[in-house]
C-alpha positions in Angstrom: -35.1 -17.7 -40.7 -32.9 -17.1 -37.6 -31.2 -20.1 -36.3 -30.7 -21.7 -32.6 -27.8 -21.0 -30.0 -26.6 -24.5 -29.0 -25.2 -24.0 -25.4 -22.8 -26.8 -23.5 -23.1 -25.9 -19.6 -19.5 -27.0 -17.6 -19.5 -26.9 -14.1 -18.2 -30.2 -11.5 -21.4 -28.9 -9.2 -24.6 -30.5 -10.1 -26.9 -27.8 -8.2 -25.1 -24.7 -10.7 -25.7 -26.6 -13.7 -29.5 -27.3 -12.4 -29.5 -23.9 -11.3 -28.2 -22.4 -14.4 -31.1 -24.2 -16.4 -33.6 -23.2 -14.4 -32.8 -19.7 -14.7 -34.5 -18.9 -17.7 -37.3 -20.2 -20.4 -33.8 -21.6 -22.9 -36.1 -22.9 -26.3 -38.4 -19.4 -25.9 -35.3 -17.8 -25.9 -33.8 -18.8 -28.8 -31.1 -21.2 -26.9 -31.3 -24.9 -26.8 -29.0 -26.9 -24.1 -27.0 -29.7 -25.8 -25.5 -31.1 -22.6 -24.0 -30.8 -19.4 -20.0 -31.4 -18.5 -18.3 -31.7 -14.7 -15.3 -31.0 -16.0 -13.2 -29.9 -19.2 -12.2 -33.0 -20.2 -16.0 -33.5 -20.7 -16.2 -30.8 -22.2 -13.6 -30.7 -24.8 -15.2 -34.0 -26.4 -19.0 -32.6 -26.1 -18.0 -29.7 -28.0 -16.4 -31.9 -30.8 -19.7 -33.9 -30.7 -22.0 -31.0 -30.0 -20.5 -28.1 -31.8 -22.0 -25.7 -29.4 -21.8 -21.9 -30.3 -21.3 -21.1 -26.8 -19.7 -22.9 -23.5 -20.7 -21.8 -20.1 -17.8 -23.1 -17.8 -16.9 -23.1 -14.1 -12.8 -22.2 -13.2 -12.2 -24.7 -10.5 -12.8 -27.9 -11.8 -11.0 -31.4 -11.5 -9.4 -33.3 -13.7 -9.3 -29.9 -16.6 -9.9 -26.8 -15.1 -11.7 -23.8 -16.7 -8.8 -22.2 -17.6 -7.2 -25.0 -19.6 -10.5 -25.4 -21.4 -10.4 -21.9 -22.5 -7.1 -22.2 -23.8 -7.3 -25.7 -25.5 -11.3 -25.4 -26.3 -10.0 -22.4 -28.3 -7.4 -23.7 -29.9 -9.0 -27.1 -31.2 -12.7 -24.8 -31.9 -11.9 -21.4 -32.9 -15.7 -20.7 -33.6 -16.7 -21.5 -30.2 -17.6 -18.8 -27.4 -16.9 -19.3 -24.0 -18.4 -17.7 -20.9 -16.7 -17.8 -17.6 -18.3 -18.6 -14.4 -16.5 -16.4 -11.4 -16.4 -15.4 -7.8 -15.6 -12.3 -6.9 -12.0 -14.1 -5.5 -10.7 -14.8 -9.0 -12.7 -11.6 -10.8 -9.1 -10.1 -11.5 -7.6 -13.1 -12.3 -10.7 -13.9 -15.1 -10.6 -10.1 -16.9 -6.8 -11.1 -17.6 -8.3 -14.3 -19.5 -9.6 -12.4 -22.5 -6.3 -12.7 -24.3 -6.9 -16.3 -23.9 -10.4 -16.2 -26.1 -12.9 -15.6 -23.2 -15.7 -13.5 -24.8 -17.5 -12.6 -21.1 -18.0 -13.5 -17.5 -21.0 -13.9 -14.9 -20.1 -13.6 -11.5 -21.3 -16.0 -9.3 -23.0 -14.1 -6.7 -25.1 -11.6 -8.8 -26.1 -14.5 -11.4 -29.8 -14.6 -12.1 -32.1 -14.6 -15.3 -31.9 -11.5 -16.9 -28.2 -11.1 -16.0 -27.1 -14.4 -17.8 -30.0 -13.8 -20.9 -28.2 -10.2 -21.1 -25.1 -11.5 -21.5 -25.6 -14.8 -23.6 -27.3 -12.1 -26.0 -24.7 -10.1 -25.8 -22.2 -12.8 -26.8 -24.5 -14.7 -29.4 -24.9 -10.8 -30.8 -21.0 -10.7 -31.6 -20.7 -14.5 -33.5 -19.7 -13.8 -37.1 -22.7 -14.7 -39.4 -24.6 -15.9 -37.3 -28.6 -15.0 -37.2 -30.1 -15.6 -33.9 -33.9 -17.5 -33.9 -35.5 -15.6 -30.9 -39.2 -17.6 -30.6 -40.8 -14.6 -27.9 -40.8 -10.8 -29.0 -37.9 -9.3 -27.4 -37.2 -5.5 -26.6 -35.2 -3.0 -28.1 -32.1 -2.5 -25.9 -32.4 0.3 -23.1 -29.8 3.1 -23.6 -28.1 2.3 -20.2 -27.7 -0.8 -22.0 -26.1 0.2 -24.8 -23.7 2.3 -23.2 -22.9 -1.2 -20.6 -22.1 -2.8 -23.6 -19.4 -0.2 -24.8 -17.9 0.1 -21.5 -17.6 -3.8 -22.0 -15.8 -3.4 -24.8 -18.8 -4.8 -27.3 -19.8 -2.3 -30.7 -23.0 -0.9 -30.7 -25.1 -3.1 -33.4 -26.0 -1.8 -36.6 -29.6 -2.3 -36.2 -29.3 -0.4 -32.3 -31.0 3.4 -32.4 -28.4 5.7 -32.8 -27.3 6.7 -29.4 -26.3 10.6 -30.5 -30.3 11.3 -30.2 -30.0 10.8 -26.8 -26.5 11.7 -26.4 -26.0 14.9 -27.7 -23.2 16.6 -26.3 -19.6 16.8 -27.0 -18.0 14.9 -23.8 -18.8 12.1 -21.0 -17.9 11.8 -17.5 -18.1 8.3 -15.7 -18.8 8.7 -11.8 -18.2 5.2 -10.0 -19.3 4.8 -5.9 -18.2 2.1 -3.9 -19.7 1.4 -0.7 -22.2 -1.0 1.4 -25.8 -0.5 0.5 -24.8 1.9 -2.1 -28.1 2.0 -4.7 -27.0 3.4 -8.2 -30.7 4.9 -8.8 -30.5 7.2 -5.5 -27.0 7.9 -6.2 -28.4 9.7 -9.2 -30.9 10.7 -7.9 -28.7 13.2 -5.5 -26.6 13.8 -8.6 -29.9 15.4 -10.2 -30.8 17.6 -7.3 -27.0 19.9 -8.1 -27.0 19.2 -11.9 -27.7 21.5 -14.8 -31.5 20.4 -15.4 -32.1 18.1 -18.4 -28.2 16.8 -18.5 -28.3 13.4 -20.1 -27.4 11.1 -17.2 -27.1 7.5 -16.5 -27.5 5.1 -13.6 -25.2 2.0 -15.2 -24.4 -1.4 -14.0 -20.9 -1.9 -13.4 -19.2 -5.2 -12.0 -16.6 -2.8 -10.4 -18.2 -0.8 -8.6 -21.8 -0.5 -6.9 -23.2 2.7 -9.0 -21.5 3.7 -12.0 -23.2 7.2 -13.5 -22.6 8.8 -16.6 -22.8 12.2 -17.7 -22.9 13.5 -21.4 -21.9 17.3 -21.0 -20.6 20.1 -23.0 -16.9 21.5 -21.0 -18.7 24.3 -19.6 -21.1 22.0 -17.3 -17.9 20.4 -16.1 -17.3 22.3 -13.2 -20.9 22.2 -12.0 -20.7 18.5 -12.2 -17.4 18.8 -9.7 -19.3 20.4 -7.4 -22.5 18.2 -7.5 -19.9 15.4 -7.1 -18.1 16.5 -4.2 -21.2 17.6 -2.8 -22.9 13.9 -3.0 -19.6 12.9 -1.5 -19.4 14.9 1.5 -22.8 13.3 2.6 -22.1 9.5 1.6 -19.6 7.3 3.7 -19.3 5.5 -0.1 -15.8 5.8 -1.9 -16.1 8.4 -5.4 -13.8 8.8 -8.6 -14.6 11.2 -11.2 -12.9 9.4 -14.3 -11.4 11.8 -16.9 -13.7 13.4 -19.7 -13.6 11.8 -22.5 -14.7 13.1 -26.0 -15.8 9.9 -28.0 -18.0 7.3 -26.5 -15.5 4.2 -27.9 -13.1 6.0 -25.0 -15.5 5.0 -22.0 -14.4 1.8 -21.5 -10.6 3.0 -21.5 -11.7 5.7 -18.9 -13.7 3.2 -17.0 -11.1 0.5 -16.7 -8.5 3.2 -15.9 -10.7 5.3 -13.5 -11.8 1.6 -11.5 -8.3 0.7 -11.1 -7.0 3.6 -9.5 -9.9 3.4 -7.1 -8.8 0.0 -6.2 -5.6 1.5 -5.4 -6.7 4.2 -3.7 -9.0 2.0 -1.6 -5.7 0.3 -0.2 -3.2 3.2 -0.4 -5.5 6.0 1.0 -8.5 4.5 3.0 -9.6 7.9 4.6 -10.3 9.7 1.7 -13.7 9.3 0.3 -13.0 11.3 -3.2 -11.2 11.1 -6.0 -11.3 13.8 -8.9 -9.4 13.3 -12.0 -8.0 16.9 -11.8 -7.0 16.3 -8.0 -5.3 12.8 -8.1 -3.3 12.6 -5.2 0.4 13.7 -5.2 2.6 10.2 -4.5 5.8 10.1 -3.3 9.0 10.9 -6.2 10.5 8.0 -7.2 13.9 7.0 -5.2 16.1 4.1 -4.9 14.8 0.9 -5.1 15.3 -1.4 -1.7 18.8 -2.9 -1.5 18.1 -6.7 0.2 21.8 -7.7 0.1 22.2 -4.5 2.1 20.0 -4.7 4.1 20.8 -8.5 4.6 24.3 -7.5 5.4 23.3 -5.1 7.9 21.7 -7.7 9.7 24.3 -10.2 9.9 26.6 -7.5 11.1 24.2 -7.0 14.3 23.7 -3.4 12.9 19.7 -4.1 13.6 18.6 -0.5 14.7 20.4 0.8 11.1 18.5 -2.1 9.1 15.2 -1.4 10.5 15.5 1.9 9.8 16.4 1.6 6.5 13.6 -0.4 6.4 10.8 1.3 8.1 12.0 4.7 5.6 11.4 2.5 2.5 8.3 1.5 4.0 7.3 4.6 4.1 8.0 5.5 0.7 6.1 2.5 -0.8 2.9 3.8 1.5 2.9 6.5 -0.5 3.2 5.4 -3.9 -0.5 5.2 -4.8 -0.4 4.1 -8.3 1.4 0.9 -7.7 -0.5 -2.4 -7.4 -1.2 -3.3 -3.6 0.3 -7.2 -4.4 3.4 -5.3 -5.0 3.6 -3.7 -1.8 2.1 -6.5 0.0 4.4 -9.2 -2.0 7.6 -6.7 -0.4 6.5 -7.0 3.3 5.9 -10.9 2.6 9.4 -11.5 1.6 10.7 -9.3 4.1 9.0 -11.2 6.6 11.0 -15.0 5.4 14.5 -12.8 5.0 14.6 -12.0 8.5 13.3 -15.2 10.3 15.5 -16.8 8.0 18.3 -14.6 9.1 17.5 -15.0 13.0 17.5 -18.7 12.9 21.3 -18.5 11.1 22.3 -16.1 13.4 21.4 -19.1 16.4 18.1 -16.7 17.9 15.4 -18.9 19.2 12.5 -18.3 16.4 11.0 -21.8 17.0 7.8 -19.8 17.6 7.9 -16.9 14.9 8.8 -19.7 12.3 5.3 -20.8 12.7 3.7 -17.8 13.5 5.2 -16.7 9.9 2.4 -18.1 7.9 0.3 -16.6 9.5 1.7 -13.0 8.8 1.6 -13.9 5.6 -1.9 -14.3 5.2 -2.9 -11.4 7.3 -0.4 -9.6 5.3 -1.9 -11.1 1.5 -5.7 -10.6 3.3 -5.3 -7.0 4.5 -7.6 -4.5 3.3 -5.0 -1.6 2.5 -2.0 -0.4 4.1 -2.9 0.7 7.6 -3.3 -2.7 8.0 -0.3 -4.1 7.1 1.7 -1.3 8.4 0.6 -2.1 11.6 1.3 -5.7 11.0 4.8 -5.1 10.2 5.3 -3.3 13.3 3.8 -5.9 15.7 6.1 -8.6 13.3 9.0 -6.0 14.3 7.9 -5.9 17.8 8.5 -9.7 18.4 11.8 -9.7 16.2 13.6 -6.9 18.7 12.3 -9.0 21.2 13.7 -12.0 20.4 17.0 -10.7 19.4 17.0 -8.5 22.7 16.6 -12.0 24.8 18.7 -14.0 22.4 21.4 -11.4 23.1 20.9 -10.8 27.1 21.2 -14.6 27.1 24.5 -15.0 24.8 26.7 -11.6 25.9 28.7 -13.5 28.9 28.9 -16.6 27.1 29.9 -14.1 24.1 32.7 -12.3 25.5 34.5 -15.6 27.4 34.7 -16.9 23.7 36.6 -13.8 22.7 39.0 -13.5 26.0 39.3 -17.0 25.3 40.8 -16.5 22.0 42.6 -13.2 22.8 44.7 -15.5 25.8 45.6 -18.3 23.0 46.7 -15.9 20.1 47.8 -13.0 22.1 51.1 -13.8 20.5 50.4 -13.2 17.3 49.6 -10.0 15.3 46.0 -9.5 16.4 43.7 -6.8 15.0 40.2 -6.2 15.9 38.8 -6.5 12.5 40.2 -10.3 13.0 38.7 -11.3 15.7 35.6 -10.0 14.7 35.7 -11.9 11.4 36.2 -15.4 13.5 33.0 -14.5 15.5 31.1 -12.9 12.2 30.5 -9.7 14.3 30.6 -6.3 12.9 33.8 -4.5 13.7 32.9 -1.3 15.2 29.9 -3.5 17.0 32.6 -5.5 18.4 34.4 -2.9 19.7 31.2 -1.5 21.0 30.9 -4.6 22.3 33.8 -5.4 24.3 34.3 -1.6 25.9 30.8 -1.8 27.0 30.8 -5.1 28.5 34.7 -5.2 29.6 35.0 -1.4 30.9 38.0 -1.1 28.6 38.9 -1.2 24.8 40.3 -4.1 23.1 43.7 -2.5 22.2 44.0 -1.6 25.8 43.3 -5.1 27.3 45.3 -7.2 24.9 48.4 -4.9 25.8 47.4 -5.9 29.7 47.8 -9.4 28.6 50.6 -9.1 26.5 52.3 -7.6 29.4 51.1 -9.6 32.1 53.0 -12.5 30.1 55.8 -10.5 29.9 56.6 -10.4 33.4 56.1 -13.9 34.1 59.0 -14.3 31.3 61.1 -11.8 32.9 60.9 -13.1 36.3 61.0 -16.8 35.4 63.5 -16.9 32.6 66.8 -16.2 31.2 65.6 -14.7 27.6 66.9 -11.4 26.5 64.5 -8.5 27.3 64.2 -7.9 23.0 63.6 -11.5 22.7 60.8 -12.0 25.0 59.3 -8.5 23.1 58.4 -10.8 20.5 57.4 -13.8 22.0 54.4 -11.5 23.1 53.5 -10.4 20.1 55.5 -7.0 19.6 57.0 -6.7 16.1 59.1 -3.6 17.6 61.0 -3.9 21.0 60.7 0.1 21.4 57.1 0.3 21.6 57.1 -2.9 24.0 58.9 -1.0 26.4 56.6 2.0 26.0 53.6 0.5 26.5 55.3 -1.7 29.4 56.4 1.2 31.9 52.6 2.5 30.9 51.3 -0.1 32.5 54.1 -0.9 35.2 55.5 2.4 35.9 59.4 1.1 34.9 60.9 0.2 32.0 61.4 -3.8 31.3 64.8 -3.8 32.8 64.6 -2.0 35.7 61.4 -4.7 36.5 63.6 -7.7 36.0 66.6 -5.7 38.2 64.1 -5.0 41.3 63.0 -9.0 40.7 66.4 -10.4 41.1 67.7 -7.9 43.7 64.6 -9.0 45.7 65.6 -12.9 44.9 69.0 -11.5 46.3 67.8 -10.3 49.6 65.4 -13.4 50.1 68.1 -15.8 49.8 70.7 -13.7 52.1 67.8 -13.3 54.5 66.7 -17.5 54.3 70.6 -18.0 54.4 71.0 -15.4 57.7 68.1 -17.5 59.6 69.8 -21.2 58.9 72.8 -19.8 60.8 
């Protein structure tokens, strides 16, 4: 005599619980409801009171969440099964909880009777000892459902048909189609029409993907099956991958997983191409350098911006067209590029009043966007308004800029100045600076801080005694030789004869202001 699943339903929303128990005829069944929990708190001490072989919970939940229940529920009753309630939001997210003790899922939107009896079969199937009381006659399993259940990762039951009657050949192809309104039945249906005629073929159900088709082959029919593949494509605006052949029917859910997740990346990386074969992956970009930050920080803070964006618009490109890296990676990259450099233009004094709130709201485009056209082309309108606002912020600070450093240059002329120094005081770039000041004072800096050195010179040689080597360097010239280079440059006579021609004209005024008081 068989016994009775005891089930415990968790979920904080009274209509899914109701819902859930109306789905299917439980006691006929051979499942009996022990209670109802809206939370995992609840839950923990109904399943201590309860025992219940398996635990249908919600994620999202106050108070204990589904995940915590997993893990503690687990923990505390080893013996007990849990199945997870999802959206299609959290799908990944759930898949990465079977290491935590989840033994399947049911997502939300395609729950229904058969789907949940299926699975709670499924589950009560795998319980250690345990012989399930069904009251009403139930089927033998379908061979589509048998092959579901390997690509789920469940063994075929020992009391199942044997599945090389209807399986006879020596490999198997998975074929998975994503798309709107894609129906798995015609999808097979065109498969037939370009297929070697009585190839064992299946129309599956598959939570990643709308059809999923297998094909059991020998390796000549391979290449046939290409075709018919590429063929079917050519006609369907639906996305295709042709997973890998596999030779052992415990390797389909390995090629399944594998072949799914590439398409997911694919989908994102490449969203104009409609097929994927496994003998034509696409060729990705070779692995370079990773992206430097603190150099590309630097860069930034030396005003260098056309050489940062470059460098970062080239790594940009690289990372477009590394297709078998996860999306969040590349999106998580443009994210935190995004809070460097509005970070970087608030320190740097640029008005980003504006971008700073508009930031969150790259970031969510960015974390929403459906594959990298997208957020390319959000990057460059984020770019767009970040030359903008540095163009403006620059336009409004270059006059106000350069007064600060002739400012400085007429209190410290005096002193051993270099270029490299100044530009340190007023965190600019060297070579920018000298850029800088050429452009926007039609001469170099080594050219006008002689001029001013100068200029003070001659007011000390007309208005003082001090020797000419002496006033040399009170100017800022360590050598007097050079001083009186670089003055007859600029004045067309050496130190000496200036002061000479200065007094001599003294001279004359004073005869001439001395001839007209006579």
């Amino acid at each position: 005599m068989g016994e009775v699943c005891k089930v415990l339903i968790v979920d904080d929303e009274m209509l899914i619980r109701q819902g859930i128990i109306n789905y299917i005829a439980w006691e006929q069944e051979g499942f009996h409801i022990v209670g109802e929990a809206s939370n995992g708190k609840e839950a923990m001490k109904m399943i201590g009171e309860f025992t219940p072989h398996i635990v249908i919970t919600d994620i999202v939940m106050p108070m204990m969440d589904g995940i915590d229940l997993v893990k503690e529920g687990k923990l505390e009753f080893p013996d007990t099964e849990f199945i997870v309630l999802s959206s299609f939001e959290d799908f990944d997210y759930v898949r990465s909880m079977f290491q935590n003790g989840v033994a399947d899922y049911i997502l939300k939107p395609k729950l229904n009777g058969p789907e949940l009896l299926k699975i709670l079969n499924r589950v009560v199937s795998g319980i250690p000892g345990f012989k399930h009381c069904v009251m009403a006659a139930q089927t033998e399993p379908t061979t589509e459902e048998l092959i579901e259940n390997v690509i789920q990762g469940y063994r075929v039951p020992a009391e199942s048909p044997e599945l090389s009657e209807v399986l006879p050949n020596s490999q198997f192809v998975l074929v998975a189609v994503r798309g709107d309104s894609v129906d798995p039945v015609q999808v097979k249906l065109d498969l037939d029409r370009s297929i070697p005629e009585n190839l064992p073929t299946f129309a599956l159900n598959s939570s990643d993907a709308e059809a999923l088709i297998l094909f059991n082959l020998e390796p000549l029919q391979l290449e046939s099956i290409k075709q018919a593949v590429k063929q079917a494509a050519e006609s369907s605006d639906a996305r295709w991958i042709m997973c890998e052949p596999v030779a052992d029917l415990a390797d389909l859910k390995k090629a399944h997983d594998e072949g799914c997740a590439k398409m997911k990346k694919y989908e994102f990386y490449l969203p104009e191409h409609r097929l994927f074969i496994f003998s034509e992956w696409p060729l990705e970009n070779e692995k370079q350098a990773h992206f430097d930050l603190n150099h590309f920080i630097e860069m930034f803070k030396d005003r260098l911006f056309n050489a940062a964006f470059t460098y970062l618009e080239n790594h940009v490109d690289y990372l477009a067209g590394r297709y078998n890296n996860d999306s969040f990676e590349f999106k998580s990259f443009l994210g935190n590029i995004v809070f460097n450099i509005v970070v970087l233009l608030d320190a740097m004094k640029y008005d980003t009043q504006e971008l700073e709130q508009k930031k969150y709201t790259y970031f969510s485009a960015i974390n929403e966007a459906a594959n990298v056209d997208e957020v390319r082309g959000l990057l460059d309108v984020f770019l767009k308004e970040v030359k903008e606002i540095i163009h403006l912020g620059d336009k409004a600070n270059e006059f106000n800029n350069l007064d600060k450093i002739l400012e400085y240059i007429e209190l410290h002329y005096t002193e051993p100045l270099r270029l490299s120094e100044i530009a340190n005081h007023f965190h600019f770039n060297a070579s920018y600076l000298s850029s800088y000041f050429s452009t926007h004072h039609k001469e170099g800096f080594s050219e006008y801080l002689n001029r001013v050195r100068i200029k003070k010179s001659m007011e000390l040689l007309e208005n003082s005694t001090v020797s000419i080597s002496n006033i040399s360097g009170m100017v800022g010239y360590s050598e007097h030789s050079y001083y009186c280079k670089v003055f007859k440059r600029i004045t067309g006579m050496s130190p000496g004869n200036y002061r000479k021609e200065l007094r001599a004209g003294h001279e004359t005024e004073e005869k001439n202001l001395s001839h007209l008081k006579k």
